[in-house]
C-alpha positions in Angstrom: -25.8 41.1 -17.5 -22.2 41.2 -18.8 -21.2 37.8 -21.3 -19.6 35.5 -19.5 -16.1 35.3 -19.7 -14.3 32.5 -22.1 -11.6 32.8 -21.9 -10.6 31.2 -18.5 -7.1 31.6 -18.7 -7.6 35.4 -18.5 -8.4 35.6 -14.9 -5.2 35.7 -12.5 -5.1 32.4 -10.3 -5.5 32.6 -7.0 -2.5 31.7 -5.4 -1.3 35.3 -6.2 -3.9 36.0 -3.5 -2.0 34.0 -1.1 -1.9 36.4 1.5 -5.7 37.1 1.8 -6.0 33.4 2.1 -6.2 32.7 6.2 -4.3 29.0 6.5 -6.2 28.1 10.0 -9.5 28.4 9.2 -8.7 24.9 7.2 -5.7 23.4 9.0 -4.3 23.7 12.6 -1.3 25.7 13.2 1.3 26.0 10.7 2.3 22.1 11.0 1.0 19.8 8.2 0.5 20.2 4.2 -2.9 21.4 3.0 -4.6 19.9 0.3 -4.8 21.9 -2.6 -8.4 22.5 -4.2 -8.8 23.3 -7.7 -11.3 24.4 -9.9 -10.3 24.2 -13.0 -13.9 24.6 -15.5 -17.0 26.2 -15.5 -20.8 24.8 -16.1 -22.1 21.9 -17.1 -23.8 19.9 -20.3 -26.4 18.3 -17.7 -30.0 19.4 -17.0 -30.3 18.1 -13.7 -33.2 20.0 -11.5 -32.2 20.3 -8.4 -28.7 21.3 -9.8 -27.7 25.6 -9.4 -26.1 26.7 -12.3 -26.6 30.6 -11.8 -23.0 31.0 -11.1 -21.0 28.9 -13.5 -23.7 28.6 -16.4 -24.5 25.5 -18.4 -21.8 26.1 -21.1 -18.5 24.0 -20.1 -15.8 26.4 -20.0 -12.1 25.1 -19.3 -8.9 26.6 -18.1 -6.1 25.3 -20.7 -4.1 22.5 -18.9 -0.9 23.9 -19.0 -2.7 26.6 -16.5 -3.8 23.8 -14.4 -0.1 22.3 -14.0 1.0 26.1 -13.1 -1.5 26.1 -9.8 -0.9 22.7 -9.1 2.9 23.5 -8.9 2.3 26.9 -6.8 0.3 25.1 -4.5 2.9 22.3 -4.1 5.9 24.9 -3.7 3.4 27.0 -1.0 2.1 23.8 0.8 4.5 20.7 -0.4 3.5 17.6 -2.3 -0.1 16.6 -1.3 -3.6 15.7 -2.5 -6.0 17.7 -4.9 -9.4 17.6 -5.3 -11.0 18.8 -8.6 -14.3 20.4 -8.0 -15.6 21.0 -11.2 -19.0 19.7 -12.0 -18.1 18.5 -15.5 -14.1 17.3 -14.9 -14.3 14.2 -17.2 -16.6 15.8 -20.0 -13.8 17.2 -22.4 -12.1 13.9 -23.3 -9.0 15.6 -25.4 -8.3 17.9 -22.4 -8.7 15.1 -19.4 -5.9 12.9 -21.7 -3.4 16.0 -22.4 -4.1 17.2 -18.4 -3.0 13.4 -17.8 -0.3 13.1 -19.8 0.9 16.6 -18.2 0.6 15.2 -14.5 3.1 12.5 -15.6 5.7 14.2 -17.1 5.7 17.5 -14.5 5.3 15.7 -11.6 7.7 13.3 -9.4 5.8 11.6 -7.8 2.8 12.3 -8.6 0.4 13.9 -7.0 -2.9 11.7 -6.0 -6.4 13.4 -6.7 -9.8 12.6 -7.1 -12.2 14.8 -9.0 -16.7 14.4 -10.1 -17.8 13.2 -13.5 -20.8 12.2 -14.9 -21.7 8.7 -15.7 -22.2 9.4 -19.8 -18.3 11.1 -19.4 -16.8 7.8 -18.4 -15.5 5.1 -20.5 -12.7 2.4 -19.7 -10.0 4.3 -21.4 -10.4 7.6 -19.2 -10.5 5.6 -16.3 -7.2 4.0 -17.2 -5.7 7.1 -17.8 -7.0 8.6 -14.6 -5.6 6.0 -12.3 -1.6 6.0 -14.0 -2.1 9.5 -13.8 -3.1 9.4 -10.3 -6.7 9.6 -9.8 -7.0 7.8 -6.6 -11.1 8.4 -6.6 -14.0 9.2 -8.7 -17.6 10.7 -7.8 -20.5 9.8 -9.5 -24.1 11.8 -9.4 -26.5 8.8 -9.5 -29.3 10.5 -7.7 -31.7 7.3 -8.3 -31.5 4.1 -9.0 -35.5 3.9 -10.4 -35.7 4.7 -14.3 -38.5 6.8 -13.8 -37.2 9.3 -11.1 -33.7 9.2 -13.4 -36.3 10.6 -16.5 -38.3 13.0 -14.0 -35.0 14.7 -12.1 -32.9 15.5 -15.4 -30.6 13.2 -15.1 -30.6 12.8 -18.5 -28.7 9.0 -18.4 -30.5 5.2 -17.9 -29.4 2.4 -15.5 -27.5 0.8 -17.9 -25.1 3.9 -19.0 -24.5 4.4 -14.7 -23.2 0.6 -14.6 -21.6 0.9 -17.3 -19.3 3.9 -16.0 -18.7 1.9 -13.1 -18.0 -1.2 -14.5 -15.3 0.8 -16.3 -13.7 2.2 -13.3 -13.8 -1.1 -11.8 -11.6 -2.8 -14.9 -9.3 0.3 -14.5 -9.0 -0.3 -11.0 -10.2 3.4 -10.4 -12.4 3.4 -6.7 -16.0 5.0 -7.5 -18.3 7.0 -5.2 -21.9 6.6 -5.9 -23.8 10.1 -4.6 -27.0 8.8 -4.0 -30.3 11.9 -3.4 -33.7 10.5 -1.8 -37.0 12.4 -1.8 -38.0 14.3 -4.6 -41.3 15.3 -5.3 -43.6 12.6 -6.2 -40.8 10.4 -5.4 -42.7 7.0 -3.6 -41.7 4.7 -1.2 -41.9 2.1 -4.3 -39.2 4.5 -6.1 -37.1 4.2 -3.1 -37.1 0.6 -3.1 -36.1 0.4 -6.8 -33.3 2.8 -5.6 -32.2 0.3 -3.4 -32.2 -2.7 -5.0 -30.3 -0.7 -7.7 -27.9 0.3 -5.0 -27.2 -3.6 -3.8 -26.2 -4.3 -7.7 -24.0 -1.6 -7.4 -22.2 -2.4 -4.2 -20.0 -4.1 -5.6 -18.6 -1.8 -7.6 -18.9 1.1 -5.2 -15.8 1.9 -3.1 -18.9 4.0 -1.3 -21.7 5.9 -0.8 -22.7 9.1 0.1 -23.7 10.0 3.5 -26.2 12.5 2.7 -28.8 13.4 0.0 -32.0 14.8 0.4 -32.9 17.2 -2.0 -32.8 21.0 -0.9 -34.8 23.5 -3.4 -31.8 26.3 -3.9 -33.4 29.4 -5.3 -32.8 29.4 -8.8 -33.4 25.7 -9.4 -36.1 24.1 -11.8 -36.4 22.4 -8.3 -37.3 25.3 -7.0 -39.0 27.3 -9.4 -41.5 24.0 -9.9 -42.5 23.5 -6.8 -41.8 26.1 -4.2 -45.7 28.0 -4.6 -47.0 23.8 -4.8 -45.1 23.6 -1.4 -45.2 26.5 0.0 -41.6 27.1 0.2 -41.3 30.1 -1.7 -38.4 32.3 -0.4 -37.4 29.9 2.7 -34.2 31.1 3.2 -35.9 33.7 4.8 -38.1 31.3 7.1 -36.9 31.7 10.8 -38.6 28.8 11.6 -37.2 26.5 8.7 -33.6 27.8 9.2 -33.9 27.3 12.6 -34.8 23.9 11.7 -32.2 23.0 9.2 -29.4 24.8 11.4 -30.4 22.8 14.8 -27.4 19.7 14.0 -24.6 22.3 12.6 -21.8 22.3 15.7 -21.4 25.7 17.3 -17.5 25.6 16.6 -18.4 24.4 12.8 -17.8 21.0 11.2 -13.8 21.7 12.1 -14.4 20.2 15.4 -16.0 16.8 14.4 -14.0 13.9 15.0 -14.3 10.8 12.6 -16.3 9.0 14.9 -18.9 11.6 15.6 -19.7 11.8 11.8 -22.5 9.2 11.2 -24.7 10.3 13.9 -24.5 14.1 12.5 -25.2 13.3 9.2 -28.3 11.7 10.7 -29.1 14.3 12.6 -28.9 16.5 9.2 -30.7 14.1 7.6 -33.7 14.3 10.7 -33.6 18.3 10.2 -34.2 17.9 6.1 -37.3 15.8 6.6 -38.3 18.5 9.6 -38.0 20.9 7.3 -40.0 19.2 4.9 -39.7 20.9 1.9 -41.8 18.3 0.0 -44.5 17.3 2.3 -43.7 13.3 2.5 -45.6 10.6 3.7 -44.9 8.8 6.7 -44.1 5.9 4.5 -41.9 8.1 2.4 -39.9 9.1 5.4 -39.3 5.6 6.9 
């Protein structure tokens, strides 16, 4: 295939697309500011294997921050001032270009805007979360995946349970709220393993502003997840399955997740969660799956 592209700042931003973009697909009539949703690096530094990396690559690839500011400010002038989520999978992992994207937020922006954004736990330290929070980083997401030291070694994760406490110790002394993203049943992953994931959890709680809702693994074509275990499993090409889609499709709402109030939104994700183990990608126990 072609190289991948480098330079970042090369590709036009998409706000010049504005008018493909169909506004009520994500917000009801023309009342109300839309969040904006940025992306603002490619790939990732982590190994993780359950992680898809066949469209942004492993390299970490960054748009410059003074291009970041200039879709931020579109997307205010288009929508007003509102929140902005940063979806890249490595945000905090370029410490030079977090600070200068900080210290551009402050001085271009009145007030500014809040956001929240992922990291990894070995990208955190007390001085970036300091940073974030005057800068007005109102929330960050953390992979933790397990909370046993050997499912952390076996997944990828490529960290211990000491570096993942100490990233949120630091966002605690900052004052920065942390999301723990929590993922349970991997293969070979015992109900012993799960208990070590919760106790783990409990020491974290405190610390945690919260946890995710769901998190068990899916093996996306393409993954070391996938290309491990799917002939083990017999999941090789399920995407195809009728019967598994069927399965995993069963909870999804006919009108889409649009139409789910607040309240409805624990017993879905349990439902979702009932349709992963139907699915049963990884053939778990009974004890596994209680």
């Amino acid at each position: 295939g072609r190289p991948r592209i480098r330079d970042l700042d090369r590709i036009p931003p998409p706000y010049r697309a504005r008018h493909l973009f169909q506004r009520d697909w994500y917000i009801e009539g023309e009342a109300g500011v839309l969040p904006g949703s940025l992306l603002t690096s490619r790939g990732c530094p982590g190994r993780c294997l359950f992680c898809s990396r066949q469209v942004t690559g492993r390299t970490h690839r960054v748009h410059s921050p003074g291009r970041v500011v200039e879709e931020m400010r579109a997307h205010i002038e288009l929508e007003g001032m509102g929140g902005f989520s940063f979806h890249d999978d490595a945000f905090t992992a370029d410490s030079e270009r977090l600070y200068d994207l900080c210290d551009r937020f402050l001085i271009s922006f009145s007030p500014i805007p809040s956001w929240w954004c992922e990291s990894r736990v070995d990208h955190m330290d007390v001085s970036k979360a300091e940073r974030m929070k005057t800068a007005g980083c109102c929330l960050v997401v953390f992979g933790i995946e397990s909370g046993d030291a050997d499912m952390l070694q076996q997944i990828g994760k490529q960290v211990d349970r000491e570096t993942i406490e100490t990233a949120f110790t630091a966002c605690r002394q900052a004052g920065l709220p942390a999301q723990a993203n929590m993922m349970f049943g991997f293969p070979g992953e015992t109900a012993a393993h799960l208990e070590n994931s919760l106790r783990f959890m409990e020491r974290l709680a405190p610390m945690v502003s919260h946890f995710s809702s769901l998190g068990i693994p899916i093996p996306f074509p393409g993954t070391q997840l996938y290309e491990r275990y799917a002939r083990k499993y017999q999941f090789v090409d399920w995407w195809i399955d009728p019967e598994r889609i069927d399965i995993l499709r069963r909870p999804i709402p006919a009108g889409g997740f649009s139409e789910v109030d607040y309240h409805s939104w624990p017993a879905l994700a349990r439902q979702m969660e009932m349709a992963l183990l139907e699915a049963d990608f990884f053939h778990y126990s009974d004890e596994v799956k209680e």
